[in-house]
Every structure is written in C-alpha cells, then in structure tokens.
N, C-alpha and C positions, 0 to 999 in steps of 0.2 A: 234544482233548488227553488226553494219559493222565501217571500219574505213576506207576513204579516204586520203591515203598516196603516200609517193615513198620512196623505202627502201634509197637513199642517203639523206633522210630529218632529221636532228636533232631533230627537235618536233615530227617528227615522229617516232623517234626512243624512244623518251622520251615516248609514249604514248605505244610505245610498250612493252619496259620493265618495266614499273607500269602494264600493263594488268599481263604479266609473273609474277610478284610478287605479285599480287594479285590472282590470279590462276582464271583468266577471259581470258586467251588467248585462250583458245579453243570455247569459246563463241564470239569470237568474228572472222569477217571476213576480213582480211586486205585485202583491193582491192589496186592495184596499177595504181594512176591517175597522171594528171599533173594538178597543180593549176591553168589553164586558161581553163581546161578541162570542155566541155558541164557538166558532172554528177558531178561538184562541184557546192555542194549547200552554201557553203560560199560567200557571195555577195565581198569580199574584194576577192576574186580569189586567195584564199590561203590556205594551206593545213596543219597538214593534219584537217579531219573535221569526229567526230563521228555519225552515225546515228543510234538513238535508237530504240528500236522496235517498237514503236509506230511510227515512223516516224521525230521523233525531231533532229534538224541536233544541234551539239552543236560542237562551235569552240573556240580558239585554244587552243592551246593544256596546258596551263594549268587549261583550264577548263574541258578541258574531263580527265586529271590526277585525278582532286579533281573529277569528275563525276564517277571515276571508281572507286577512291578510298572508294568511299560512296557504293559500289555495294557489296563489301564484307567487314567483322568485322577485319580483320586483313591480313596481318601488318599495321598499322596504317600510312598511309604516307603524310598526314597531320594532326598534331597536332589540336585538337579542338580548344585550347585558351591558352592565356598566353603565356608566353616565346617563347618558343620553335614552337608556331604558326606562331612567328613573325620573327624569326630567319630561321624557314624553306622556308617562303615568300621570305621573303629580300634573302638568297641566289639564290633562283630559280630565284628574278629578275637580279641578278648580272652576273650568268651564262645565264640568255636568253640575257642579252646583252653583250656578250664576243658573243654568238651565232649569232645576230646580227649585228656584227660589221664584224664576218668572214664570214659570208654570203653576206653581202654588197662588202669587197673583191673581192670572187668571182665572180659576178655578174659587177662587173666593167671589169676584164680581161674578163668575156665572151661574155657583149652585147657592152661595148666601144669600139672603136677605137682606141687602143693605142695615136694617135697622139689629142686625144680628150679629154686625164685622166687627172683628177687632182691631180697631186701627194701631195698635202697639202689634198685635201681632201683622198684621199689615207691613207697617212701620221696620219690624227687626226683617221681615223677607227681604224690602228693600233695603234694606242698608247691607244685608249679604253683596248684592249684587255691587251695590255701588262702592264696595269696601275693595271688591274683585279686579272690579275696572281701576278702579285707582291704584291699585296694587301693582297691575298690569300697562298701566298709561306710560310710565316714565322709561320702558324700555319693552314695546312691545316683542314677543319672541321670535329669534330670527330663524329663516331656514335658508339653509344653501341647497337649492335644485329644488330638489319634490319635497313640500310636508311632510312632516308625520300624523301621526294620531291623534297628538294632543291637536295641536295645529288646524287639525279640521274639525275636533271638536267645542274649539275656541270659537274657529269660525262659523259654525251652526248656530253658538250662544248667542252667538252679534247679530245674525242672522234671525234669531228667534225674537230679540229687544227688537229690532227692526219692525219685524210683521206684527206682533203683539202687542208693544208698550211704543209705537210710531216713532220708534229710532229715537224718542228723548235722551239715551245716553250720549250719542255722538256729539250733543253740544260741550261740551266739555272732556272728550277725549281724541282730540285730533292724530295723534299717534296710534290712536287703535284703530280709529276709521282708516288714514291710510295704510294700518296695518292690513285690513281687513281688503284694499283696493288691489291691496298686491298677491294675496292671496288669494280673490277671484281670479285674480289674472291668470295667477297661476295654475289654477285648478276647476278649469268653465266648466266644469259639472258642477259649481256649487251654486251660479246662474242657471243650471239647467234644472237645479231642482229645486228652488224657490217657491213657495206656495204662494197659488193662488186665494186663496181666503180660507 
C-alpha cells in the first residue's frame, strides 16, 4: 500500500498515526505529494489518498482510517455499533471541522491579498473553531486504554492550532491541553509525526 500525503497535512497526519497504532506503518509507503499533483488520483485534487495493492485509490481520510482500521483485529478504532460508534463518528466530525475551519485560515493569508480578505468571513472561520474548543473544554472526551478515531482526530486538530495558528488556543483551554498531554502519551506516534514546517 502506499499513501499520498504531505507531512504539514492534518488528515494526513490522522492516517498516519491510525496506521502506527494499528501496526500497518511498515506496510505501508508514505509518498510526499502536493494535492494539484499529476500522481493524485483523487479527482477533488485533494490529499491525502490511499492506494491499495490492488490498485484501488480510496480517499479521504476518514475513510482510509476505517480502511486501515479493518486491516488489523485490534485496537479497535472504530467501534462496530451502538454508542460509542456514534460518539466516535460525531467527534471525528467536530474535529475535522475545527481542522477545516484552520485550514481555510491559512489558505486565506496565503493565496489572498490582504486588501481582498473578508474579515467577517475570516471572523465566522474562527469562531467555528473556538465555539469547538469550548464546546469541548468543560469535559474533554475520555478514553479507557487505546483511543479511538475520533480521539485521534481531535488530536491532530490541536496538533494542527499548534503548528499553524502558534498554539493560541491553549491559553484558555487548560483541559484540552492536558487532554491532548495525555493522549501523546498515550499514542507516541502522534510525536512522531509532528511536522516539521
């Protein structure tokens, strides 16, 4: 298998550390592309994008999560049914849209023209995020043993505020950040694949 990434990608970091915690990372081959790149086979020109050994390109990334997660019997990191299926969904969608909302940020100060930004539109991206965090703050979500899904896509999000927007949310979410303490702890692939710039 290969995976079409860039190590500063948030889903791609999310696909990285489910492979590590699935003990599929030596099977698999991280190639480093860019999402308008000829060798992406994702018609939306987006990243990152698994290719299975037979040839099947399967994207994004919370489908090649559940695709990997089905590759090995454990840790489990999506729940088959019930509760906790729907608890690990819904967070993973909350964190992809905190991830969402800081990527669209970025993407305004890099292809905008300052004298061409919408600071209202600006303005409603952040208050996604920071409606998230606070949403999140008053009981961050517990796990007993190994994460889930959501769980590590929560933690890429935090991950993402960190390297992108210089960790300015931690000043005012002390239960997320030690949420987030405990969840490297728990899962040092998610220090191993931090980017560097």
């Amino acid at each position: 298998m290969k995976v079409l990434t860039a190590p500063a990608s948030p889903f791609g970091r999310k696909v990285a550390i489910t492979a590590h915690m699935k003990g599929l990372a030596d099977r698999i081959d991280f190639q480093t592309t860019k999402a308008d790149a000829e060798d992406n086979t994702n018609p939306l020109a987006k990243i990152p994008v698994l290719i299975t050994d037979d040839g099947a390109s399967i994207f994004d990334s919370p489908v090649i999560c559940e695709y990997l997660d089905a590759q090995a019997a454990s840790p489990v990191l999506f729940p088959g049914e019930g509760a906790k299926r729907w608890k690990a969904l819904t967070l993973g969608a909350l964190a992809d849209g905190i991830i969402d909302a800081a990527i669209l940020l970025v993407y305004e100060g890099r292809y905008r023209p300052e004298d061409k930004r919408v600071e209202a539109w600006v303005g409603m991206q952040q208050k996604k995020i920071n409606q998230a965090l606070d949403h999140l703050e008053p009981a961050p979500p517990a796990f007993d043993g190994t994460p889930d899904y959501g769980h590590v896509t929560l933690a890429c999000a935090l991950g993402y505020l960190d390297f992108r927007h210089g960790g300015k949310w931690r000043a005012g979410h002390p239960n997320l950040v030690a949420w987030l303490d405990t969840f490297a702890a728990a899962v040092p692939a998610f220090e191993k694949t931090t980017p560097d710039a």
